[in-house]
N, C-alpha and C positions, 0 to 999 in steps of 0.2 A: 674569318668573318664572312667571308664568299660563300663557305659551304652554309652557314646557319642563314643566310639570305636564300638561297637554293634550296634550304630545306624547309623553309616557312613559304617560300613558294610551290613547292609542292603540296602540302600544307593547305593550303588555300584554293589550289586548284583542285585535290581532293574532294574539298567537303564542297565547292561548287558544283562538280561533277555529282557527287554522290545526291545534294537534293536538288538537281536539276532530274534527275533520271529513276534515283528511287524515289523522291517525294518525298523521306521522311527524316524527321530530327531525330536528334540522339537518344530525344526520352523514350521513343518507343523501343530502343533496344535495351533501356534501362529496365528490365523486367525485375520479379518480386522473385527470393529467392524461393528454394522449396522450404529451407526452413520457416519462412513466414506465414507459408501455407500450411504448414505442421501447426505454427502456432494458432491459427485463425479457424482448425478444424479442433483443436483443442478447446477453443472456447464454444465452439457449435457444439462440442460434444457438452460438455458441461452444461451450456443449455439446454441441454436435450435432457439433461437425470445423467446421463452417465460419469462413471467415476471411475477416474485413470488407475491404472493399477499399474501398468506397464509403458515403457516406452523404448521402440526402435529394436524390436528382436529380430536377428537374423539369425535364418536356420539354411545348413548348406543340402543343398538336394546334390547326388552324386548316382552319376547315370553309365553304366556300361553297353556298350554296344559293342559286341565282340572282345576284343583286347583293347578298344580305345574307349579311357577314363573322360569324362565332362562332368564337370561340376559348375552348378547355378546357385544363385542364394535364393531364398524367397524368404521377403523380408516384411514383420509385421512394424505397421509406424505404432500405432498404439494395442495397448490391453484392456479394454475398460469391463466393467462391471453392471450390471442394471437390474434390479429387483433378484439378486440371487444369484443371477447367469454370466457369465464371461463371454466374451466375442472380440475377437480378431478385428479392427482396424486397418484397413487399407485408405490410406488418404489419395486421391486424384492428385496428380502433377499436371502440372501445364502442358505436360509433349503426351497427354495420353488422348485417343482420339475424340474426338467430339460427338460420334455419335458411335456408343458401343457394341460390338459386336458378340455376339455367342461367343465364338474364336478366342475371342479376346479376356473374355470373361473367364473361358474353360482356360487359358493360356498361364494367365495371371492369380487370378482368384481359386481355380482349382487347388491348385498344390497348398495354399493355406488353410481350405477350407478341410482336407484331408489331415493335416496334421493337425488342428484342432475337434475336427467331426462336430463341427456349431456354424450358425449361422455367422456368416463374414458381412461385417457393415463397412459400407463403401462410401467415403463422404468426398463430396463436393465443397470445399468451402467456400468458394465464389458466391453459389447459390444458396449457400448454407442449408445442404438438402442432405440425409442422410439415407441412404440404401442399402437396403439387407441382402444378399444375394445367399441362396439356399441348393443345393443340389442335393439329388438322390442318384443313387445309382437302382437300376432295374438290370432285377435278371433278363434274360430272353426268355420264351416259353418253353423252348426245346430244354432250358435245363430245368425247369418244373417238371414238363413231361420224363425225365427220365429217373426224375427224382422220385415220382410219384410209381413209374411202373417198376423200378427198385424194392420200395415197401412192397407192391402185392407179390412180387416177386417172393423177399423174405417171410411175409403172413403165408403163403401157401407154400413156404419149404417149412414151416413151423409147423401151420396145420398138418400134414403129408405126417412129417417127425410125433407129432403128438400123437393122430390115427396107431402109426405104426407100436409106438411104446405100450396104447393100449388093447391091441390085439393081446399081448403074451398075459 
Protein backbone atom coordinates (compact mmCIF):
# COMPACT_ATOMS: atom_id res chain seq x y z
CA UNK A 1 0.00 0.00 0.00
CA UNK A 2 3.02 2.40 0.86
CA UNK A 3 4.60 1.83 -2.49
CA UNK A 4 1.18 2.79 -4.61
CA UNK A 5 0.86 5.90 -2.18
CA UNK A 6 4.63 6.80 -3.18
CA UNK A 7 3.84 6.22 -6.57
CA UNK A 8 0.69 8.32 -7.01
CA UNK A 9 2.82 10.82 -5.32
CA UNK A 10 5.21 11.03 -7.67
CA UNK A 11 2.58 10.92 -9.88
CA UNK A 12 1.42 14.15 -9.04
CA UNK A 13 4.47 15.80 -8.44
CA UNK A 14 5.41 14.93 -11.97
CA UNK A 15 2.63 16.38 -13.93
CA UNK A 16 2.83 19.53 -11.33
CA UNK A 17 6.38 19.99 -12.37
CA UNK A 18 5.86 19.24 -15.86
CA UNK A 19 2.99 22.25 -16.43
CA UNK A 20 4.55 24.51 -14.14
CA UNK A 21 7.79 24.66 -16.42
CA UNK A 22 6.67 23.33 -19.72
CA UNK A 23 3.39 24.94 -19.88
CA UNK A 24 1.64 22.53 -21.62
CA UNK A 25 -1.26 19.66 -21.41
CA UNK A 26 -1.09 16.44 -22.68
CA UNK A 27 -3.11 17.12 -25.73
CA UNK A 28 -0.52 18.83 -27.38
CA UNK A 29 1.69 15.81 -27.33
CA UNK A 30 -1.41 13.87 -28.42
CA UNK A 31 -0.35 14.47 -32.26
CA UNK A 32 -2.21 12.96 -35.55
CA UNK A 33 -0.67 10.04 -36.66
CA UNK A 34 1.16 9.87 -40.27
CA UNK A 35 -1.31 7.58 -41.14
CA UNK A 36 -4.15 10.16 -40.84
CA UNK A 37 -2.02 12.46 -42.89
CA UNK A 38 -1.83 9.78 -45.65
CA UNK A 39 -5.56 9.72 -45.29
CA UNK A 40 -6.28 13.62 -45.53
CA UNK A 41 -3.94 13.93 -48.62
CA UNK A 42 -5.84 11.05 -50.05
CA UNK A 43 -8.77 12.94 -50.17
CA UNK A 44 -6.99 16.36 -51.37
CA UNK A 45 -5.77 14.34 -53.92
CA UNK A 46 -9.06 13.11 -55.01
CA UNK A 47 -10.17 16.59 -55.04
CA UNK A 48 -7.74 17.66 -57.10
CA UNK A 49 -8.93 14.82 -60.29
CA UNK A 50 -6.43 12.59 -59.40
CA UNK A 51 -6.98 8.85 -59.19
CA UNK A 52 -5.11 6.50 -56.81
CA UNK A 53 -3.53 3.81 -58.61
CA UNK A 54 -1.00 2.94 -56.04
CA UNK A 55 -0.20 3.06 -52.55
CA UNK A 56 3.00 2.99 -50.07
CA UNK A 57 5.75 1.55 -52.61
CA UNK A 58 9.13 1.15 -51.33
CA UNK A 59 12.05 0.73 -53.53
CA UNK A 60 15.51 -0.07 -51.75
CA UNK A 61 18.44 2.23 -53.14
CA UNK A 62 21.79 0.32 -52.40
CA UNK A 63 25.03 2.48 -52.42
CA UNK A 64 28.76 1.17 -52.40
CA UNK A 65 31.47 3.19 -51.23
CA UNK A 66 34.46 1.15 -51.40
CA UNK A 67 33.78 -2.30 -49.90
CA UNK A 68 31.22 -0.80 -47.51
CA UNK A 69 27.47 -1.66 -48.54
CA UNK A 70 24.31 1.13 -47.34
CA UNK A 71 21.23 0.66 -48.27
CA UNK A 72 18.15 3.31 -47.99
CA UNK A 73 14.54 2.97 -48.88
CA UNK A 74 12.84 5.77 -50.93
CA UNK A 75 9.44 5.35 -50.53
CA UNK A 76 6.49 6.53 -52.74
CA UNK A 77 3.11 7.07 -50.16
CA UNK A 78 0.98 7.25 -53.35
CA UNK A 79 0.56 6.46 -57.52
CA UNK A 80 -2.05 8.48 -58.79
CA UNK A 81 -3.03 9.11 -62.28
CA UNK A 82 -4.42 12.39 -64.00
CA UNK A 83 -5.53 13.00 -67.50
CA UNK A 84 -3.19 10.07 -68.87
CA UNK A 85 -0.01 10.69 -66.72
CA UNK A 86 1.15 8.96 -63.70
CA UNK A 87 3.20 10.80 -60.95
CA UNK A 88 4.87 9.92 -57.70
CA UNK A 89 3.31 11.16 -54.44
CA UNK A 90 5.31 12.21 -51.63
CA UNK A 91 3.01 13.25 -48.68
CA UNK A 92 4.64 16.05 -46.01
CA UNK A 93 5.13 14.49 -42.47
CA UNK A 94 4.92 16.57 -39.59
CA UNK A 95 8.98 16.31 -38.73
CA UNK A 96 9.66 17.61 -42.29
CA UNK A 97 10.97 21.20 -42.06
CA UNK A 98 8.86 24.00 -42.44
CA UNK A 99 10.46 26.07 -44.72
CA UNK A 100 12.01 23.73 -47.61
CA UNK A 101 15.30 23.64 -48.79
CA UNK A 102 16.97 22.79 -52.20
CA UNK A 103 19.22 20.27 -50.03
CA UNK A 104 16.28 19.00 -48.97
CA UNK A 105 14.36 18.71 -51.96
CA UNK A 106 17.64 17.18 -53.99
CA UNK A 107 17.85 14.80 -50.73
CA UNK A 108 14.41 13.46 -50.61
CA UNK A 109 12.62 13.97 -53.84
CA UNK A 110 15.61 13.33 -56.19
CA UNK A 111 16.02 9.63 -55.93
CA UNK A 112 12.07 9.24 -56.76
CA UNK A 113 12.01 11.51 -59.12
CA UNK A 114 14.87 9.38 -60.97
CA UNK A 115 13.24 6.26 -60.67
CA UNK A 116 10.14 7.48 -62.12
CA UNK A 117 11.70 10.26 -64.80
CA UNK A 118 8.00 12.33 -64.16
CA UNK A 119 7.05 15.17 -62.30
CA UNK A 120 6.88 14.32 -58.22
CA UNK A 121 3.77 15.96 -56.69
CA UNK A 122 4.45 16.86 -53.14
CA UNK A 123 1.34 17.44 -50.84
CA UNK A 124 0.68 19.29 -47.88
CA UNK A 125 -2.40 18.13 -46.28
CA UNK A 126 -2.55 20.69 -43.61
CA UNK A 127 -2.91 23.24 -46.30
CA UNK A 128 -4.28 21.12 -48.68
CA UNK A 129 -1.79 22.42 -51.30
CA UNK A 130 -0.37 20.16 -53.85
CA UNK A 131 3.17 20.78 -55.40
CA UNK A 132 4.96 19.58 -58.36
CA UNK A 133 8.56 19.52 -58.14
CA UNK A 134 10.43 18.92 -61.43
CA UNK A 135 14.28 18.56 -62.11
CA UNK A 136 16.59 18.49 -65.15
CA UNK A 137 19.73 17.51 -65.34
CA UNK A 138 22.18 19.93 -67.75
CA UNK A 139 25.22 18.98 -69.27
CA UNK A 140 28.18 21.46 -68.63
CA UNK A 141 29.35 23.09 -71.71
CA UNK A 142 32.88 21.60 -71.72
CA UNK A 143 30.92 18.23 -72.67
CA UNK A 144 29.07 19.88 -75.69
CA UNK A 145 32.25 21.62 -76.56
CA UNK A 146 34.02 18.29 -76.93
CA UNK A 147 31.22 16.60 -78.28
CA UNK A 148 30.76 18.96 -80.98
CA UNK A 149 34.69 19.27 -81.86
CA UNK A 150 34.56 15.11 -82.04
CA UNK A 151 32.05 15.36 -85.07
CA UNK A 152 34.26 17.84 -87.05
CA UNK A 153 36.99 15.80 -86.05
CA UNK A 154 35.08 12.50 -87.64
CA UNK A 155 33.38 14.95 -91.03
CA UNK A 156 37.13 15.85 -91.76
CA UNK A 157 38.69 12.21 -91.47
CA UNK A 158 35.77 11.28 -93.72
CA UNK A 159 36.20 14.04 -96.04
CA UNK A 160 40.33 13.38 -96.08
CA UNK A 161 39.06 9.36 -96.75
CA UNK A 162 36.57 10.30 -99.39
CA UNK A 163 39.36 12.91 -101.34
CA UNK A 164 41.72 10.01 -101.05
CA UNK A 165 39.31 7.02 -102.55
CA UNK A 166 38.64 9.52 -105.35
CA UNK A 167 41.98 10.29 -106.46
CA UNK A 168 42.63 6.45 -107.96
Amino acid sequence: MAIVAVLVFLLVVFFYLRKKYLGSSLAEFSSSSQRDRILQAERVLKSKGYRIVDERIAHEIVTYFGSQKSSTFAVVDFMVEKDGARYPVKVRSKWDPERISGAWIRRHLLPIWSLYDSQVLYVDPDRKVIDGVEFSMDYPARYFRRRFSMRILWLMGGIVIGWLLSQK
